[in-house]
C-alpha positions, 0 to 999 in steps of 0.5 A: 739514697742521699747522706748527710754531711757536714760542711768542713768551713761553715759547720752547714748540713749537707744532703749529698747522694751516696755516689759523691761520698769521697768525692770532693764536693761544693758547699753550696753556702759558702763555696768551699770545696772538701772531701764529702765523708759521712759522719756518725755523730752529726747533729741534726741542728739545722736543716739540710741543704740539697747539693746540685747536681749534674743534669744530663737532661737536654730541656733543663733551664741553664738557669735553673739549679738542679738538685737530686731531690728535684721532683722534674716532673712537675716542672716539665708538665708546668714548662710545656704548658707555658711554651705556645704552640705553633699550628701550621696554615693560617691564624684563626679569626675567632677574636674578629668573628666573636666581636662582630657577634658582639658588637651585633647585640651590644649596638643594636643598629648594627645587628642586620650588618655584623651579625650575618657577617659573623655567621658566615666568617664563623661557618667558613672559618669553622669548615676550615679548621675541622678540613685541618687547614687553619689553626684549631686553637679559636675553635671556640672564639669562632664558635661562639662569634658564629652562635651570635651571628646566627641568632643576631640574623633571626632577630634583625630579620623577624624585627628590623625587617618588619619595622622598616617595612612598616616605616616604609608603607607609612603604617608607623609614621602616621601618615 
């Protein structure tokens, strides 16, 4: 459990473990050193401050201060979230294959071009993370740019082959 002093130089309250009472401590406000010792009397003025302590942790942050009263917990969870994992084989192409299926609906001449080409790349890309040989983390970019791609397909060929083969006979033109 953590005791309260008081600071010798500038009368600063101090919460320090039990284990560092009669040890020689650092103010962390002003920097002296003194002797850590209880008092009964302290006054409860002003808030206490937590003393650092030594980590013995090998993932603490040199940066970082550490204090006893430090729920790491949180910290930790927080740390390893941010850091990237690395995947082993190759880079997915989920970000290509969802703007071919994209570029499909937004640019409507191109969809009998980008959109097969975005179901193809999607399912050989898809085969390819599911055998564990490329990076599953655009599982779903590839997903989707598949979906797009697949359905693009249908429409170009229920509408734009029927038109061109209209246009084509002459049956759209007039003549």
């Amino acid at each position: 459990m953590a005791e309260i002093i008081t600071c010798t130089e500038c009368q600063r309250k101090l919460q320090v473990p039990e284990s560092f009472i009669g040890q020689k401590v650092q103010c962390p406000e002003c920097g002296h050193q003194f002797v850590a010792q209880v008092h009964p009397q302290a006054v409860q003025s002003q808030p206490p401050v937590p003393v650092p302590i030594e980590s013995t942790a090998k993932n603490d942050s040199p940066r970082r201060r550490r204090y006893e009263d430090d729920d790491d917990d949180d910290y930790d969870d927080d740390f390893e979230r941010m850091r990237p994992i690395r995947h082993a084989g190759v880079p997915h192409r989920g970000g290509a294959i969802f703007a071919l299926g994209i570029v499909a609906w937004v640019v409507l001449i191109t969809m009998p071009i980008c959109a097969p080409i975005a179901w193809l790349m999607g399912n050989s890309d898809m085969a390819r993370i599911r055998a564990g040989e490329m990076d599953p983390s655009g599982e779903g970019l590839v997903q989707a740019g598949r979906i797009l791609g697949i359905i693009g397909t249908i429409v170009s060929l229920v509408v734009f082959v029927p038109f061109c083969l209209l246009c084509g006979l002459g049956i759209l033109s007039g003549r």
